[in-house]
ZAMARGU-4260 file (C-alpha; in steps of 0.2 Angstrom, whole numbers, plus 5000, padded with zeros to 4 digits):
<rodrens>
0) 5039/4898/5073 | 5022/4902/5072 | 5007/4898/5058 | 5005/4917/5057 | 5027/4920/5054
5) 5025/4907/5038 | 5010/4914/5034 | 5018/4928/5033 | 5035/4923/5024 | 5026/4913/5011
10) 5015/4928/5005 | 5028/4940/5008 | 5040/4928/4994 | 5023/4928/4983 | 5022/4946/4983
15) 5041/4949/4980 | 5041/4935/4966 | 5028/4944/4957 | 5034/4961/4957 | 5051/4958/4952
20) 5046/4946/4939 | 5037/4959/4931 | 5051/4972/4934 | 5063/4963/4926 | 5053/4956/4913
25) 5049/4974/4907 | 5070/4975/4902 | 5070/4959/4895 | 5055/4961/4882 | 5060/4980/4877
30) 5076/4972/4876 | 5074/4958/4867 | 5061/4970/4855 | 5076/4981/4851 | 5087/4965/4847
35) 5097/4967/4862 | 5106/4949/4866 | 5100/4943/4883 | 5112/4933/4892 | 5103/4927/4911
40) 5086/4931/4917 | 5086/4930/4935 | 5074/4929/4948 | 5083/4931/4966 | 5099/4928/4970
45) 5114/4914/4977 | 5114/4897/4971 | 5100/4892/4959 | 5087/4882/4962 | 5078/4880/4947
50) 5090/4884/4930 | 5087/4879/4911 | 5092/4888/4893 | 5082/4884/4880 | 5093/4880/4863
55) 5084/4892/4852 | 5087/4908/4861 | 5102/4905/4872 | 5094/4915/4885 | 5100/4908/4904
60) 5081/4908/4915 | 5086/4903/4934 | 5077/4906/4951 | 5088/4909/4965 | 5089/4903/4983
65) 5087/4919/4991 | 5072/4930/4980 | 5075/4948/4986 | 5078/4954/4969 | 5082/4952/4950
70) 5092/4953/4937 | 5093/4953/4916 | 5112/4953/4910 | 5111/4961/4893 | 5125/4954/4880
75) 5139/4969/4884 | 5156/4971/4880 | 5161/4981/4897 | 5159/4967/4906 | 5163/4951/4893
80) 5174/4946/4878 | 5158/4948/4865 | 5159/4934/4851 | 5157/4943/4835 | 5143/4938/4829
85) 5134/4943/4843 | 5143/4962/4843 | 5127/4969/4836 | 5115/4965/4851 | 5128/4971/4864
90) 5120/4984/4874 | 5134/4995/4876 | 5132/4998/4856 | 5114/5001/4858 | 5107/5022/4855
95) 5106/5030/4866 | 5086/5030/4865 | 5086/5012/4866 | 5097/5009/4881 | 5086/5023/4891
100) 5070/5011/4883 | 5078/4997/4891 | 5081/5005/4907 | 5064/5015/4910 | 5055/4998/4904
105) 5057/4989/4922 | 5049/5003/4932 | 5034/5006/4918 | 5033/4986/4920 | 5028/4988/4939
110) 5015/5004/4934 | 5008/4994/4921 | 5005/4975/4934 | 4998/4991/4948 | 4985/4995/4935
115) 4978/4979/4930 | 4981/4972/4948 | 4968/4986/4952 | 4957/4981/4937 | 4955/4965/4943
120) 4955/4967/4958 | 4937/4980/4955 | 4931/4967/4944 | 4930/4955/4957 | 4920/4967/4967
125) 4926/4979/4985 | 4923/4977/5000 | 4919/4993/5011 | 4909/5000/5023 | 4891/5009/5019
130) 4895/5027/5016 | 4883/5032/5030 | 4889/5045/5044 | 4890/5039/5062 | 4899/5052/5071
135) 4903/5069/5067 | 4921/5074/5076 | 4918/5093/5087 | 4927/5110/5081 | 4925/5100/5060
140) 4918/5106/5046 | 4906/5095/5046 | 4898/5101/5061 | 4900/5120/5055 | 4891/5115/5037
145) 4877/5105/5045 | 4882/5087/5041 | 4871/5077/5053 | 4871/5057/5060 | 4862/5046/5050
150) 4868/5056/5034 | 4872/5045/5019 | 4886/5050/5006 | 4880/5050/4989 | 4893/5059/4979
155) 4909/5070/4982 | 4911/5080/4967 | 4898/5072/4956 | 4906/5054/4956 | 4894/5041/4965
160) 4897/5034/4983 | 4895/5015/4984 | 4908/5014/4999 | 4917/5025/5013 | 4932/5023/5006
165) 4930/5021/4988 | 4938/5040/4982 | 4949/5040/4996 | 4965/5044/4983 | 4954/5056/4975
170) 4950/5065/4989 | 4971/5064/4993 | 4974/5071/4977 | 4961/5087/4980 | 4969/5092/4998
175) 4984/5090/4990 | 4979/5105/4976 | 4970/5114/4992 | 4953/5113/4983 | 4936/5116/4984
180) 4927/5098/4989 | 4909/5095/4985 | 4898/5082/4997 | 4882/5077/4992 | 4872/5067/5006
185) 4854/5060/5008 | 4845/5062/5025 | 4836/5051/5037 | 4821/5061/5031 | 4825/5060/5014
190) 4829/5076/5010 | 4845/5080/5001 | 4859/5091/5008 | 4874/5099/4998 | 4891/5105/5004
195) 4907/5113/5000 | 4924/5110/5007 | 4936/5123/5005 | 4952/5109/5011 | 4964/5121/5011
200) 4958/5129/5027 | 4960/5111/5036 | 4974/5105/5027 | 4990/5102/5037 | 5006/5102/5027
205) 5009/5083/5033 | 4999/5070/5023 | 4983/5064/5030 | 4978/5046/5022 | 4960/5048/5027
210) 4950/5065/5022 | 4933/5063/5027 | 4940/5058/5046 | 4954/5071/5047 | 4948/5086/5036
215) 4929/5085/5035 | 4928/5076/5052 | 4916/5063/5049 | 4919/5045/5055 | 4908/5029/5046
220) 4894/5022/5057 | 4900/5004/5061 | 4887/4996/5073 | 4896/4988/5089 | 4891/4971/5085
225) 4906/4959/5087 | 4911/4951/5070 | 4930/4940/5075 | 4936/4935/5092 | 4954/4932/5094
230) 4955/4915/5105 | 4965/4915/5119 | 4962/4936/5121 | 4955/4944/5135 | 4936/4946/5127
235) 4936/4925/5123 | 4944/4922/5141 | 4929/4932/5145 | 4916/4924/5138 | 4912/4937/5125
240) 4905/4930/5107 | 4901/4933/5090 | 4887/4941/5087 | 4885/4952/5104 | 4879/4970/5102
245) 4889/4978/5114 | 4878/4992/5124 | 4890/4998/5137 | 4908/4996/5145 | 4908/5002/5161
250) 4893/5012/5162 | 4896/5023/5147 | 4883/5020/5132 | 4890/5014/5118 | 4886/5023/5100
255) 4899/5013/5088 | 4912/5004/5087 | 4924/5018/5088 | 4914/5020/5106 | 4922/5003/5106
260) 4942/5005/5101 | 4941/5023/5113 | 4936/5016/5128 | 4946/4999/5129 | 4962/5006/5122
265) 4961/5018/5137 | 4959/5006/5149 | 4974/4994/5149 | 4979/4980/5161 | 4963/4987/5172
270) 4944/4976/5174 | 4933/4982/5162 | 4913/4976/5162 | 4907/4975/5144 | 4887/4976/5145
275) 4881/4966/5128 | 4864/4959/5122 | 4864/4941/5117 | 4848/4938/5108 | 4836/4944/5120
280) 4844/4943/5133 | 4857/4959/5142 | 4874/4951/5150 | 4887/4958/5158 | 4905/4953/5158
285) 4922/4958/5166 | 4938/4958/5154 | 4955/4965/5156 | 4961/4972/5142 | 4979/4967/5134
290) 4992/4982/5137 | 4999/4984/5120 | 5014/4996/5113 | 5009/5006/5099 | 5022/5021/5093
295) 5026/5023/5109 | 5009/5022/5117 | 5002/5009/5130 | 4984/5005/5125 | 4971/4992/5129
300) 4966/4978/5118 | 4953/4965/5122 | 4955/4955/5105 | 4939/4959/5093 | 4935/4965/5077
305) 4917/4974/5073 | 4905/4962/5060 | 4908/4967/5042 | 4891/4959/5038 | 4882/4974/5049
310) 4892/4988/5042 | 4899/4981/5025 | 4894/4983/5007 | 4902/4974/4992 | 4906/4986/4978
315) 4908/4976/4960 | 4912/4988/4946 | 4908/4986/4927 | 4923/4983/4914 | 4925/5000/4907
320) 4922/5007/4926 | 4933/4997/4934 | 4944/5000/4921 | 4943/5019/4924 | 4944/5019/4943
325) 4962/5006/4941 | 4968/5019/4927 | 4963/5034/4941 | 4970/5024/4958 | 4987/5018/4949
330) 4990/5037/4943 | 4983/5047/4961 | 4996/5030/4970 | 5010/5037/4961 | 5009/5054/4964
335) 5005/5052/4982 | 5020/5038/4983 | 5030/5054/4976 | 5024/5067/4987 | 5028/5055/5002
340) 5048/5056/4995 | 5050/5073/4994 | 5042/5076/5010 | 5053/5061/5018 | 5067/5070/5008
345) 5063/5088/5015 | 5060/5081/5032 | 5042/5084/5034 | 5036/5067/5036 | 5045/5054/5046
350) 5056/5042/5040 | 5047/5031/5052 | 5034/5027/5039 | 5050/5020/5028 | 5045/5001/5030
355) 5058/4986/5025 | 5055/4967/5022 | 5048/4961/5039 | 5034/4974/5037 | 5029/4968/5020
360) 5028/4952/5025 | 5017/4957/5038 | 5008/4969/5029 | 5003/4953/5014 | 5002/4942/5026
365) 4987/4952/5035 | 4978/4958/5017 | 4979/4941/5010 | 4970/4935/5026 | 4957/4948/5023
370) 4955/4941/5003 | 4961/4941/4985 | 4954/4959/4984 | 4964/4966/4999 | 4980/4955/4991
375) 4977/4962/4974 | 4979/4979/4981 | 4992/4979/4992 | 5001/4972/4978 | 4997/4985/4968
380) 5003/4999/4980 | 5019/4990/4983 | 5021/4988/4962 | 5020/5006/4960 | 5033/5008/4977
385) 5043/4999/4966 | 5041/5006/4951 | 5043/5025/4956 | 5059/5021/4970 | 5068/5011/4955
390) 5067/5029/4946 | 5075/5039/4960 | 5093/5046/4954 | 5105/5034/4964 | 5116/5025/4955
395) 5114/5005/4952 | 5095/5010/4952 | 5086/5013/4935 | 5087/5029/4938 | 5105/5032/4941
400) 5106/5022/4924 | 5096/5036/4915 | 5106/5050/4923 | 5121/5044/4917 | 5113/5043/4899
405) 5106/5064/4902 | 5124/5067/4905 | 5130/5058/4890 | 5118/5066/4879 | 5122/5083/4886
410) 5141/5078/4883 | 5139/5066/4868 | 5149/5053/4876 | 5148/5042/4888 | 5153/5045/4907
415) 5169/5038/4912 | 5173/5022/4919 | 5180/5031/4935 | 5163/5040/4936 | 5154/5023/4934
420) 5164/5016/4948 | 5162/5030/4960 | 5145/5033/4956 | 5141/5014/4961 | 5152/5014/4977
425) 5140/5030/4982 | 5123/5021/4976 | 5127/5004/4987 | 5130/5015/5003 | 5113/5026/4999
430) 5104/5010/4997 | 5115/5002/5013 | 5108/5015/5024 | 5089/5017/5014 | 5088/4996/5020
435) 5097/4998/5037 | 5085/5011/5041 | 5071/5003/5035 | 5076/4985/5045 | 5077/4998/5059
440) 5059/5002/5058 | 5053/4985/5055 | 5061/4979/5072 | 5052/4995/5081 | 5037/4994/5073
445) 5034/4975/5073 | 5046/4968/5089 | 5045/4989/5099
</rodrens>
């Protein structure tokens, strides 16, 4: 097993620890707020490693072997023989507003941990890459409004640009209305320039994560100076090191590091002469790239990463601002985490992007190696994932739970125990074949 496997397991079970520990801590509170008896919290499940129950409350707390999940069992008379003391906190005698509290709690528990995730995690400060335009993509609007090279963002719709990246879910949101998108950018010769995007006559009906490449066509400047070398990978086989400016690869001048990723990715398993300048001196090294699979694809890869120090800026937001932008991100998350269902649903996105555990693990593993930050917010997407997909109406989810209360409220009684049964065998075989598809994709994407 590799470092980078347990790497990957250990913060993959940090991420799923804290996200269902919040979940299911959101049911327990609004529970025990309303008075409801709480029987076992549960963190994971199978045999417990860690148990206690405090005297006072009564209240099993356990950790199990396998933490994939949670649980809170509520004091309820469908399920035990309820001593009668106790018949007041069962759930099952709860109103019906304070079951649906109960319920909703868990989901509203994961939106709640995205936002101050986010908050924290803008407190602590961003790191991006300087809003300033190195390539301008042909047939774009970019290039039919006049937006030059060497152009500097300085707002989008009047809120200030500190990063590339730093309205990215803002800018999602606006495509998605089909809106009117306002760029503000300074010039080499500091002059200012102004121009509107009408999005709707670039915007596809699939969902495009990143707006000003895609729709506006404009691509960050990222000088091709190496900043990581992978070891035992074709550029440190090479000789290549940290800190060469790359000039050229075979013959062809090199602009950016997208110059970079283009021309090694079309060039696998053949030699390849890197030209690089080393201080003052101008080398030349042969490399083969690595063939590599990706979605389907065989590309090039030589093992380097661009220097965030030539290229990067480190964004740190005041309290009531990053306060604001965590508020804004968690909100423009959700809806985009919703759009991305129904069009899943509606078979206009693939289910490919339909990830399971092997892909989390991977994915925390790789933000925790890039910082706290990156950890923070890959935690937070995954909190409002949580939060929203507990809410869909399949039964033995939250959701299915609160459907069964519309009903009973339409009704005025509760739905039947043959419903109730059915109902779960239906919800276990939707979820069944949600994870089996998404274990599919993890062995495509990760071992394809």
């Amino acid at each position: 097993m590799t470092l980078d496997v347990i790497q990957n397991a250990i913060w993959f079970l940090v991420a799923v620890f804290v996200l269902v520990t919040f979940h299911e801590f959101g049911h327990f509170a609004v529970g025990r707020l309303f008075g409801v008896g709480v029987v076992k919290f549960a963190i994971g499940f199978g045999r417990p490693l860690v148990r206690w129950r405090p005297a006072k409350s009564g209240t099993e707390y356990s950790i199990g072997i396998l933490p994939l999940g949670g649980y809170v069992k509520f004091v309820d008379e469908r399920e035990d023989k309820v001593p009668e003391d106790r018949i007041r906190q069962a759930f099952n005698r709860q109103t019906l507003a304070v079951r649906s509290a109960v319920v909703v709690a868990g989901p509203v528990a994961n939106f709640l941990l995205a936002f101050l995730l986010y908050w924290l995690a803008f407190g602590i400060g961003v790191t991006g890459v300087q809003p300033v335009v190195g390539e301008i993509l042909s047939d774009s609007a970019a290039e039919s409004l006049g937006i030059s090279i060497g152009d500097t963002l300085v707002a989008i719709d009047g809120r200030a640009v500190r990063s590339w990246g730093e309205h990215r879910y803002y800018l999602l949101d606006r495509v998605r209305q089909r809106a009117v998108v306002e760029l503000e950018a300074s010039t080499i010769q500091g002059g200012r320039k102004v121009v509107r995007i009408d999005t709707g006559r670039f915007a596809t009906d699939r969902i495009q994560p990143f707006v000003l490449e895609s729709i506006v066509g404009i691509l960050p400047l990222i000088p091709p100076v190496i900043g990581e070398i992978v070891p035992d990978h074709p550029a440190a086989e090479a000789g290549l090191q940290v800190g060469d400016r790359i000039l050229a690869i075979d013959g062809r001048a090199v602009r950016g590091w997208r110059d970079i990723v283009e021309m090694v990715s079309a060039k696998p398993g053949r030699d390849t002469v890197f030209v690089i300048q080393r201080g003052e001196s101008e080398l030349a090294f042969s490399a083969k790239p690595k063939a590599v699979e990706t979605n389907g694809e065989r590309i090039g890869r030589v093992g380097i990463a661009p220097s965030g120090s030539t290229a990067g800026v480190h964004v740190r937001f005041g309290l009531i601002e990053s306060f604001s932008r965590a508020l804004e991100n968690t909100w423009f998350m959700g809806r985009l985490t919703i759009q991305m269902i129904v069009m899943m649903a509606f078979g206009e996105e693939s289910t490919r992007n339909l990830g399971g555990p092997l892909s989390i693990a991977k994915y925390a593993g790789t933000s925790a190696g890039f910082g706290i930050v990156p950890f923070l917010m890959f935690l937070a997407i995954l909190s409002i994932s949580l939060g929203i997909l507990n809410l869909l109406p399949i039964p033995v989810l939250d959701g299915g739970h609160l459907v069964y209360f519309l009903i009973e409220a339409v009704k005025g009684s509760p739905v039947s125990d043959v419903v109730m049964y059915w109902g779960q065998q239906i919800g276990f075989g939707i979820i069944a074949v949600l994870i089996g598809l998404a274990l599919y994709n993890d062995v495509l994407n990760i071992f394809g």
